[in-house]
Steps between C-alpha positions, in 0.01 A plus 500: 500500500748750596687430160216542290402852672872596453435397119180720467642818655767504314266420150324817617777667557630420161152585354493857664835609374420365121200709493615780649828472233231510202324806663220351463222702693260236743144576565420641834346330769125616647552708773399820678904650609763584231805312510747700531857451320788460757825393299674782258436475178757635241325712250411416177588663172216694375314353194463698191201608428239256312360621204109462510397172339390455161143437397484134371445422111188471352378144512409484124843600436614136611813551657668246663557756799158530579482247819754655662484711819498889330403636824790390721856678441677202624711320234308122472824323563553645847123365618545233765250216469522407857570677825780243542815619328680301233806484624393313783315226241812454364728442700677130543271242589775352690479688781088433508552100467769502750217680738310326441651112529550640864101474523482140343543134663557186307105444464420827435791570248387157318159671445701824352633250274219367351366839473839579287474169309144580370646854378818344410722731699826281493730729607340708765438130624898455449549806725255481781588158586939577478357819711304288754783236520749746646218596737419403899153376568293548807729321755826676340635181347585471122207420253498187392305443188335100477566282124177675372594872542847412363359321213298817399810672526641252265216571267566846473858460479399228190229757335777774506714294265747383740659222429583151579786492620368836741195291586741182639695831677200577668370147569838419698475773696132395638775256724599845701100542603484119569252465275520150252397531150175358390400380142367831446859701545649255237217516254612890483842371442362291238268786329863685438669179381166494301568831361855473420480154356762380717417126460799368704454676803100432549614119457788532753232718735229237419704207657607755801157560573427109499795419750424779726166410695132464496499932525632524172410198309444551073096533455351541199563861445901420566454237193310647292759778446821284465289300245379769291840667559630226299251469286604857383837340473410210307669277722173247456660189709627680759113690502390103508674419804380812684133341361545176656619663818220735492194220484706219760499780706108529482465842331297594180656599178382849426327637196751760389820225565295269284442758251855575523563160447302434216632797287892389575413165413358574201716762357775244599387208309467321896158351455603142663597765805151715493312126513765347807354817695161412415552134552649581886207731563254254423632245719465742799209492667502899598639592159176299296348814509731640219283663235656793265331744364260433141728722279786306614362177449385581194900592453622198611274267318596673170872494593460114579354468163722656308765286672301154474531499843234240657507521852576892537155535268326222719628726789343810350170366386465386843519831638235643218267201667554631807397859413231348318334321793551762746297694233250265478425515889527878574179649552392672226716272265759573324532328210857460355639317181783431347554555091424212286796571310729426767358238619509332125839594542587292813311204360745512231765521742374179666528341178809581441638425884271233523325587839189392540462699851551837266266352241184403759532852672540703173116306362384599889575809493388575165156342589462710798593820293231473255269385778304284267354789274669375213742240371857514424654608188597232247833562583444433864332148421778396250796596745374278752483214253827509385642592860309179607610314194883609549449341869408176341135535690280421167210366688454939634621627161194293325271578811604888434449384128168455551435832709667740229239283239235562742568863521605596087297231352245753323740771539579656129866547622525079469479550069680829490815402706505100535524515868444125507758404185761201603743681253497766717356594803499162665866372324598468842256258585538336183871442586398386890256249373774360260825538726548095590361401150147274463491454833427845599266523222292199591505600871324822383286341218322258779508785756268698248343183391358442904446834525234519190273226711529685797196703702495779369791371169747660363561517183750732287607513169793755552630223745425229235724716262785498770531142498469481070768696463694376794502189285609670236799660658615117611485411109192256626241534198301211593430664858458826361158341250361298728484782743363737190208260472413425904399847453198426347445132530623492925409849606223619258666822427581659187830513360605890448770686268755398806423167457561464154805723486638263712433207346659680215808570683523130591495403151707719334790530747540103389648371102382182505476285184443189411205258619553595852276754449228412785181659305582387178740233355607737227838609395365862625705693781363675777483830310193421324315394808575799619340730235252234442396599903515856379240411232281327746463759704429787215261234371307509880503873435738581756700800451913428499667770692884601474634182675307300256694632247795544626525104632397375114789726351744349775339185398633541150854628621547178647437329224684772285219589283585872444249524270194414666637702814472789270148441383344395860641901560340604238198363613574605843507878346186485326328349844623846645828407644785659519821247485717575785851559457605168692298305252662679152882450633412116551395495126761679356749322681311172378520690111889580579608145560311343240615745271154593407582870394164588372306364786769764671371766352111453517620500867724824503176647301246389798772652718526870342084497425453478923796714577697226632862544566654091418846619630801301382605124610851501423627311825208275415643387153807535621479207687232302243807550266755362736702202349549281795864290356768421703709418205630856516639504832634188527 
């Protein structure tokens, strides 16, 4: 007590003298006496005379002098806007904090320190604790600050840009206070490491802190910046180890490490790394909870796409499912969805990868998107069949089969685009159903066959048409008519353009003479079976399309009739066609090696009328030309 009236006298003190330096006149007390003057004064130069003060300018005038004081002689830089001089305000704050640590015990000067976090005043925080250090507390030992205060210190000291190596300074001195270092004084450490990027040292402070004690053992805060330290670094397996250490030791992977991670990894190329760290958190139970933002696993899905990466997508979906259902059950709703182009994406991917996980959660997902207010695109349908038909599952790719007809059967898109042609859009269930010969194809053929007498049936003729021209792709032409006509005569349907464009297929890709021929014993080949098909169906007044066309001019190639190759084009123009360019190099290169120079040029002439650019063939003929003897190099 004695102290702090020794400190207030001698602030008054102080206080008198400063205002009494300024000159600085003080109002007078209420009272009845006069107070009489009893020290010598030294007398004061005599002032020069003021001049009388100026009238102030006319407002309309609008001079920028005009809220200024015109009625006071006193220069506006000499008014004081407080009775308490400036010189005293500005003085050292040293001096005031060192005053005033002698006020302050530890629990007090810990509440002066929040006070100082909150307005972030790091180093008066620096000073009044190194002041109250050197200080004597109430009993007239030493202060003696506890792990907190000194780790607030710390903070300061880290906040100030000091460094690491001062922060490990400071952290082996707390061993002159008797104070042991907690968790909390080597995270600071850690936060400068952090800062500095020095990799090595965290890890060599890391495995100091786990032989130490139970005071100073890592925690999640301790891991997560070595880890994203090295993230930084792109030192990805030595980030993986610090991983697995970080979830055996029960902790939970933080957002910003695993955003951390997922940008390395990716920039890196290291997806097999970004799914291991997904893979271990999964198989925690307190680390399940993982779930990354939307926009980022909307990024990692599309990365995993791009990369035909199955389970990092799987990974990433499941996340989006997640969101999804937590949507679902908030009150009010919040209903999210994922883009149907990216999920036709990852559909393809589990084609391609052949996961069937990826596959069934991509169709889910999608379902629960459009929340039954519509039905997938075309596109949608179709990916799933020939994702299911690349997995060998043809019993689901006929079942989707039979959704997409469900779903596009009256739709106009079905003429304008051939969504359900075999040539096409289902090839890859055309080559599925014919991948181990007949016996795929009459595996499928009876599966449809049950399936028609079933409650409610089945029955398709775009999966009719996948097992025609599967039978034509095996060179089996018997197969590939008797299924044509089941089509009418088994399953009651009608055959469409599909179906007889691929029984053309089946009969031109064959030249077969002689009386082997099994719809007529004639010396004919397969060729005219083929356009006499063609006539059939013009004569049921079913309008050829392109492929029609196109499969009776191959049709001719094969059987190197030029000639009539030209005229079915010719036909196929006048039908409002336009030849593709595919289709005139086949002829021409049919015209070059039979040395039919005038069929040539009716081609070259088709060619320049569309704009078509033929291009030149020389390797091609080249190699036609070669004269395979061995005479010469003998």
């Amino acid at each position: 007590m004695a102290s702090q009236m020794t400190i207030l006298s001698r602030a008054r003190k102080t206080l008198l003298k400063t205002l009494n330096h300024h000159n600085i006149p003080l109002k007078a007390s209420i009272s009845t006496s006069t107070i009489l003057r009893q020290e010598p004064e030294l007398a004061e130069p005599a002032l020069p005379q003021s001049s009388p003060s100026p009238l102030p300018p006319n407002p309309a005038s609008g001079s920028p002098l005009y809220n200024t004081n015109w009625r006071s002689p006193i220069p506006q830089g000499q008014v004081q806007s407080s009775i308490i001089p400036q010189g005293y305000m500005h003085q050292p704050p040293v001096p005031r904090l060192q005053a005033f640590a002698r006020t302050l015990d530890g629990s007090s000067l810990m509440n002066v320190f929040a006070d100082y976090m909150t307005s972030q005043r790091w180093e008066d925080m620096i000073q009044l604790f190194e002041s109250w250090i050197r200080l004597l507390d109430r009993n007239g030992k030493p202060n003696k600050p506890d792990v907190n205060l000194y780790n607030h210190y710390l903070r300061a000291k880290l906040m100030m840009g000091g460094s690491a190596g001062e922060l490990l300074d400071l952290v082996a001195q707390m061993e002159d206070y008797v104070i042991i270092p907690n968790t909390a004084s080597f995270n600071l450490v850690l936060k400068a490491m952090y800062q500095a990027r020095e990799t090595e040292a965290a890890e060599k402070l890391v495995q100091r802190m786990l032989q130490t004690g139970k005071e100073s053992m890592p925690d999640d805060e301790s891991y997560d910046l070595v880890i994203g330290m090295l993230f930084l670094t792109a030192q990805i397996d030595a980030a993986l180890r610090y991983v697995d250490l970080t979830l055996r030791s029960g902790y939970t992977l933080s957002m910003k490490v695993f955003a951390d991670c997922v940008r390395i990894c990716v920039n890196k190329g290291r997806l097999d790394a970004l799914v291991s760290i997904i893979e271990r958190c999964k198989n925690m139970d307190h680390n399940k909870a993982l779930s990354p933002s939307w926009n980022m696993c909307i990024f990692i899905a599309e990365v995993a796409i791009r990369e035909d990466n199955s389970k990092l997508a799987f990974y990433a979906l499941e996340f989006m499912a997640k969101w999804i259902g937590r949507g679902e059950n908030a009150r009010p709703p919040v209903l999210l969805s994922v883009d149907e182009g990216l999920l036709l994406s990852a559909i393809g991917t589990a084609g391609r990868t052949y996961s069937s996980t990826l596959l069934d959660l991509s169709w889910t997902i999608l379902r629960r998107s459009l929340r039954l207010k519509r039905a997938p695109q075309p596109e949608s349908y179709l990916a799933k069949v020939n994702a299911l038909a690349e997995l060998g599952n043809l019993q689901t790719a006929f079942s989707t089969l039979h959704e997409f007809e469900i779903a596009y059967r009256n739709s106009p898109e079905t003429v304008e685009e051939d969504i359900f042609s075999p040539f096409t859009s289902l090839l890859p269930l055309v080559l599925a159903s014919s991948k181990n010969g007949f016996e795929t194809l009459d595996t499928v053929y009876f599966q449809l066959e049950n399936l028609s007498r079933a409650d409610p049936p089945y029955k398709s003729v775009a999966a009719l048409n996948c097992v025609i021209l599967g039978c034509a792709n095996i060179w089996d032409l018997d197969r590939a008519y008797q299924t044509f006509e089941a089509i009418g005569s088994s399953f009651g349907l009608t055959p469409d353009i599909h179906s007889y464009n691929a029984l053309m297929y089946a009969f031109g890709k064959l030249k077969k003479e002689g009386s082997k021929d099994f719809l007529v014993n004639s010396p004919w080949n397969q060729t005219v079976e083929a356009s006499r098909v063609f006539d059939h169906l013009t004569g049921l007044g079913i309008k050829p399309n392109a492929m029609s066309y196109s499969l009776l001019v191959d049709a001719h190639l094969i059987n190197r009739d030029q000639k009539a190759a030209l005229s079915v084009i010719e036909d196929m123009i006048n039908a409002g066609f336009v030849p593709t360019k595919q289709l005139l190099k086949k002829v021409r290169r049919r015209c070059i090696r039979e040395m039919d120079y005038e069929s040539d040029d009716r081609v070259e002439s088709m060619a320049r009328k569309f704009k078509i650019r033929m291009g030149a063939e020389n390797r091609i003929y080249m190699l036609f030309n070669l004269e395979y003897a061995m005479a010469e190099y003998a």
